[in-house]
C-alpha positions as semicolon CSV with decimal commas, in nm:
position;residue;x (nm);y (nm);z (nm)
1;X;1,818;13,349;16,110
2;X;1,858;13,172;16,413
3;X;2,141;13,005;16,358
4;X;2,288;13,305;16,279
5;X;2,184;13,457;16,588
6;X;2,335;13,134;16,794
7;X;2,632;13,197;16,601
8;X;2,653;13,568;16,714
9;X;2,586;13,506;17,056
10;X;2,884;13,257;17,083
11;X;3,090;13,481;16,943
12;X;3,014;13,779;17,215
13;X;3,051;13,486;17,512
14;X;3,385;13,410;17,404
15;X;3,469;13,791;17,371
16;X;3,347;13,852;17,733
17;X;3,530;13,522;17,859
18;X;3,876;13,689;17,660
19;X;3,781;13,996;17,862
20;X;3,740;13,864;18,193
21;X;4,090;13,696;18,167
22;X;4,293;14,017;17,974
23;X;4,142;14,327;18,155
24;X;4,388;14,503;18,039
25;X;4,268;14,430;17,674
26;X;4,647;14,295;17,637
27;X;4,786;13,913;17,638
28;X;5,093;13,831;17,785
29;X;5,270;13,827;17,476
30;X;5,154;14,166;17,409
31;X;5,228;14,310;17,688
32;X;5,585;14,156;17,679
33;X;5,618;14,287;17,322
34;X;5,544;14,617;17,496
35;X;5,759;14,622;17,743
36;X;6,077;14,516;17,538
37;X;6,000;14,825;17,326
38;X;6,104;15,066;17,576
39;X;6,440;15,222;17,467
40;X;6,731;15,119;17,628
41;X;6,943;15,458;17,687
42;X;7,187;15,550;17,467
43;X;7,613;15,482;17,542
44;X;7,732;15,851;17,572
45;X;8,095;15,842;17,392
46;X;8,362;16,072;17,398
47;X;8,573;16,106;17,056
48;X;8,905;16,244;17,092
49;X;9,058;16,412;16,767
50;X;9,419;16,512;16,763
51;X;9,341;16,762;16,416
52;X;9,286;16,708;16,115
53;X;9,503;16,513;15,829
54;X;9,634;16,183;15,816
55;X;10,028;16,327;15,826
56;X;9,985;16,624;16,117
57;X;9,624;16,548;16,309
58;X;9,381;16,286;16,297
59;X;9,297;16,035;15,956
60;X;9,000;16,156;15,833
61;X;8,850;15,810;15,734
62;X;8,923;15,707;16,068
63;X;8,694;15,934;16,241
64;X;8,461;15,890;15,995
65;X;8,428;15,522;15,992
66;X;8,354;15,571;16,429
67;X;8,110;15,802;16,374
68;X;7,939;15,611;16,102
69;X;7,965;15,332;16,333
70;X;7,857;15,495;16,647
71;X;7,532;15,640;16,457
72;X;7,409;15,276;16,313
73;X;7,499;15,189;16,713
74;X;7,233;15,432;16,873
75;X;7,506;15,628;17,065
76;X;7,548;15,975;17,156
77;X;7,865;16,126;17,093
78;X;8,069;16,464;17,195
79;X;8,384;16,530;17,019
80;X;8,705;16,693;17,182
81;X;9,040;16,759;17,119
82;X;9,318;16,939;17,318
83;X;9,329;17,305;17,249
84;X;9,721;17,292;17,206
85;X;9,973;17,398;16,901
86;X;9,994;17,125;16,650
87;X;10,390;16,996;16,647
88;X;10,400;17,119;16,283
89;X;10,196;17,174;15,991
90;X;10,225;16,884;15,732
91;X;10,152;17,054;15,311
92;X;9,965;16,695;15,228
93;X;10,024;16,754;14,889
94;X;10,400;16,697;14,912
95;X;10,390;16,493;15,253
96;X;10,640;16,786;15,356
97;X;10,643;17,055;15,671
98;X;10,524;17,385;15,577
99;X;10,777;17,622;15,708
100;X;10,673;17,868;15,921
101;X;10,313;17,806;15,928
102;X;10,153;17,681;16,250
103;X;9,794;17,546;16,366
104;X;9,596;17,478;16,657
105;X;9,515;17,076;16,716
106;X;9,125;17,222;16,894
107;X;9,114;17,462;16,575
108;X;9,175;17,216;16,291
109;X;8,972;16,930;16,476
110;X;8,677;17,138;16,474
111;X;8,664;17,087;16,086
112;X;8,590;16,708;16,148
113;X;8,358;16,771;16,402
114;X;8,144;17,064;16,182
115;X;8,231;17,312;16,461
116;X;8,092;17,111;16,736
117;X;8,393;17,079;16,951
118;X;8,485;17,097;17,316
119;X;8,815;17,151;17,451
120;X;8,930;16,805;17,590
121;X;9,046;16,996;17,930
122;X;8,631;16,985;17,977
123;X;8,616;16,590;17,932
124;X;8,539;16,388;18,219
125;X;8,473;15,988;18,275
126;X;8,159;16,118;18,445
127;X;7,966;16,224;18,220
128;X;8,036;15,950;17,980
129;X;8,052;15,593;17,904
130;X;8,330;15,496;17,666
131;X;8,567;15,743;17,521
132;X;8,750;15,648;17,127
133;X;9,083;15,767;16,996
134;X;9,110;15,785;16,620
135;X;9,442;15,757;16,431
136;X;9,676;15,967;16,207
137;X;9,977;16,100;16,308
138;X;9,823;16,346;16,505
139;X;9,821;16,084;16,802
140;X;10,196;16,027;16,761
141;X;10,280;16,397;16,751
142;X;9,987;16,642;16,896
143;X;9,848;16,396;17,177
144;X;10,209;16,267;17,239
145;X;10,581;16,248;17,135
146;X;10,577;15,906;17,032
147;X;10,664;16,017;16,690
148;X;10,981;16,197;16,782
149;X;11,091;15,957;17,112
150;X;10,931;15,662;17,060
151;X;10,905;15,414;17,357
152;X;11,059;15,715;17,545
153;X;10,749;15,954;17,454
154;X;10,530;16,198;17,673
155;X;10,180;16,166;17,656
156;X;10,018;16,558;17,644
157;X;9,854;16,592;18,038
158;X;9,478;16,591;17,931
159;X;9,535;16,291;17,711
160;X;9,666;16,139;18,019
161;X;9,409;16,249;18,234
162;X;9,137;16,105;18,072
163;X;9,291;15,795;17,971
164;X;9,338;15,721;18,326
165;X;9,009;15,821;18,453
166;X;8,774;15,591;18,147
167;X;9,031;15,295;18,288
168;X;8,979;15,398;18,684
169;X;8,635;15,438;18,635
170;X;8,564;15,070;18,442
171;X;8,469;15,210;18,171
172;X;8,609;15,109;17,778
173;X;8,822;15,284;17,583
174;X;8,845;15,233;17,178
175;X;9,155;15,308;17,000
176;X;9,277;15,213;16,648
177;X;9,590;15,263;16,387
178;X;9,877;15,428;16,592
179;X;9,634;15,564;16,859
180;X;9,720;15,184;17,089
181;X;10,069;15,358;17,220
182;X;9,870;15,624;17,394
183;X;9,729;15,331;17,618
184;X;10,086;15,136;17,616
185;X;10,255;15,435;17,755
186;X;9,996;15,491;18,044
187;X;9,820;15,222;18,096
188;X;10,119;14,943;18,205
189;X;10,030;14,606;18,091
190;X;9,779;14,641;17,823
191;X;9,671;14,456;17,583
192;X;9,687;14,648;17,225
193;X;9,720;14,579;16,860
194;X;9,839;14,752;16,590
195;X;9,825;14,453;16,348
196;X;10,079;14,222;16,230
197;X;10,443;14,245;16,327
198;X;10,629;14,232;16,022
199;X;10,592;14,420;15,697
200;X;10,528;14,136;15,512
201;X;10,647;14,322;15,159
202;X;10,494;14,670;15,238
203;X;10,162;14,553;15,328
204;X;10,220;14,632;15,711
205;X;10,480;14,937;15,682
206;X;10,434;15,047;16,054
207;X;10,495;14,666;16,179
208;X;10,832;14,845;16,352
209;X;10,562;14,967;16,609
210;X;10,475;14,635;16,758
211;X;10,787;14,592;16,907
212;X;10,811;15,010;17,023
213;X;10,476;14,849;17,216
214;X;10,621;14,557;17,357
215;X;10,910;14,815;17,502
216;X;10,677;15,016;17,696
217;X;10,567;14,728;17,870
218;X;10,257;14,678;17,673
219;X;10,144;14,328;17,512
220;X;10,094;14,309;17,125
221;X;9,857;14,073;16,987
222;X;9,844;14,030;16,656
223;X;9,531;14,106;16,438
224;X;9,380;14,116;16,097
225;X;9,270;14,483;15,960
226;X;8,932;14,348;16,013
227;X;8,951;14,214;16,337
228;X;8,995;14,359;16,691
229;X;9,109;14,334;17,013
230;X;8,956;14,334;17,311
231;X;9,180;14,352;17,662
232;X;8,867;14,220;17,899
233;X;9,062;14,314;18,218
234;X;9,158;14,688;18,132
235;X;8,818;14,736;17,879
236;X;9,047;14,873;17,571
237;X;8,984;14,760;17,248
238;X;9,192;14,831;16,949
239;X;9,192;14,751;16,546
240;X;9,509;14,825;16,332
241;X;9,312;15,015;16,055
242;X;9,568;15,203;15,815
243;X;9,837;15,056;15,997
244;X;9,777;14,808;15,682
245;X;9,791;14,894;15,355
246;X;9,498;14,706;15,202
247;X;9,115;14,884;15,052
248;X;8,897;15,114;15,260
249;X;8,642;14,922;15,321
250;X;8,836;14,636;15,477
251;X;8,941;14,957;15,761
252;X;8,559;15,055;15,783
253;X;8,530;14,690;15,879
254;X;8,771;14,643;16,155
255;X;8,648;14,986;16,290
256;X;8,335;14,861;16,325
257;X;8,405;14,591;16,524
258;X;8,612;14,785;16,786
259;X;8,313;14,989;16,812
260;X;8,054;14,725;16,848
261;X;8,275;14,561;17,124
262;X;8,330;14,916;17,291
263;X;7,972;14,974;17,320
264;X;7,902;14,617;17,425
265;X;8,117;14,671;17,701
266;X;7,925;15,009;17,815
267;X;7,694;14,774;17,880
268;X;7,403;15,006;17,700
């Protein structure tokens, strides 16, 4: 019994001497462990849409893939599009215009977004940290021209508008598949891909854009479907996603990294 009482009695001095140094009941390491657990906040992004349907608005697995991405990466996200006519309506069954119907770009978008959508008029740098443009044709023909005038394309006024404010304000700005001549056309001197420049046998059957690129004063670099680009000095990153012609999953990939490196360079 008394050495079990000598035993107990060292065991309440050392418990009092851990006391006296830890006060706060915690040890460093603890209380470092604690204060790395406070959430960092989460990169607000803007997602632009441009409708919905790889041949008239935006590609569907596109905008999936970001938001997918964008979830696993703890952001916040607000979709928009511009609440403008759609230059035609494409019957996706026949990859032919349906005469004489006619849709609204803010309308059809809203389908991808599950009715959460805000006209893109509303969208300002301000209020968020890094704004993504999906692909589909919808870029080339509902957020600009490029698809009828090429190199000598209009980009629509809000598209514009917010493209320069994101690249005024510092902040990055994610595009991938055709969505890159948005950024050539306004933002001289960027640094964009759209993947390789040839067609290398079908398996690149937009390469012709590279060059369209290059003549709006932009600078190509080419990339693998998996792989993006990041311009350090203008904060746009871009991936050539179905720019190639190659399995789904191999897209999901390169979208992933252009949204990794966009939210990196939020810097949340």
């Amino acid at each position: 019994m008394a050495a079990m009482r000598a035993l107990v009695a060292s065991r309440l001095a050392a418990a009092s001497a851990f006391a006296s140094l830890y006060p706060s009941g915690r040890t460093p390491s603890q209380r470092a462990a604690l204060h790395l657990s406070v959430p960092r906040p989460a990169a607000r992004v803007a997602l632009v849409l441009s409708g919905c349907g790889v041949y008239d608005g935006t590609e569907i697995h596109e905008a999936s893939a970001i938001l997918v991405h964008l979830s696993r990466g703890g952001a916040e996200v607000q979709i928009f599009a511009p609440d403008v006519p759609q230059m035609h309506v494409i019957d996706h069954t026949k990859g032919q215009p349906s005469e004489g119907e006619s849709r609204n770009v803010l309308t059809e978008s809203a389908r991808i977004a599950r009715g959460k959508i805000t006209d893109l008029a509303n969208l300002s740098a301000a209020h968020h940290d890094a704004a993504i443009f999906p692909g589909g044709f919808g870029a080339a023909k509902n957020l600009s021209t490029f698809a009828v005038d090429g190199k000598d394309c209009k980009v629509n006024k809000e598209v514009e508008r917010v493209l320069k404010e994101f690249h005024q304000a510092g902040k990055p700005i994610g595009l991938c598949c055709i969505a890159p001549v948005l950024t050539a056309k306004v933002l001289r001197g960027v640094e964009v891909t759209v993947g390789h420049e040839q067609e290398e046998g079908g398996k690149w059957p937009y390469a012709g854009t590279a060059e369209a690129i290059k003549a709006l004063g932009a600078k190509h670099c080419v990339k693998e479907v998996v792989e993006a680009h990041v311009d350090q000095k203008n904060k746009v990153v871009t991936t050539p996603a179905f720019m190639c012609e190659t399995a789904l999953h191999h897209i999901h990939d390169g979208i992933g990294a252009m949204v990794r490196k966009v939210l990196e360079l939020t810097g949340k």
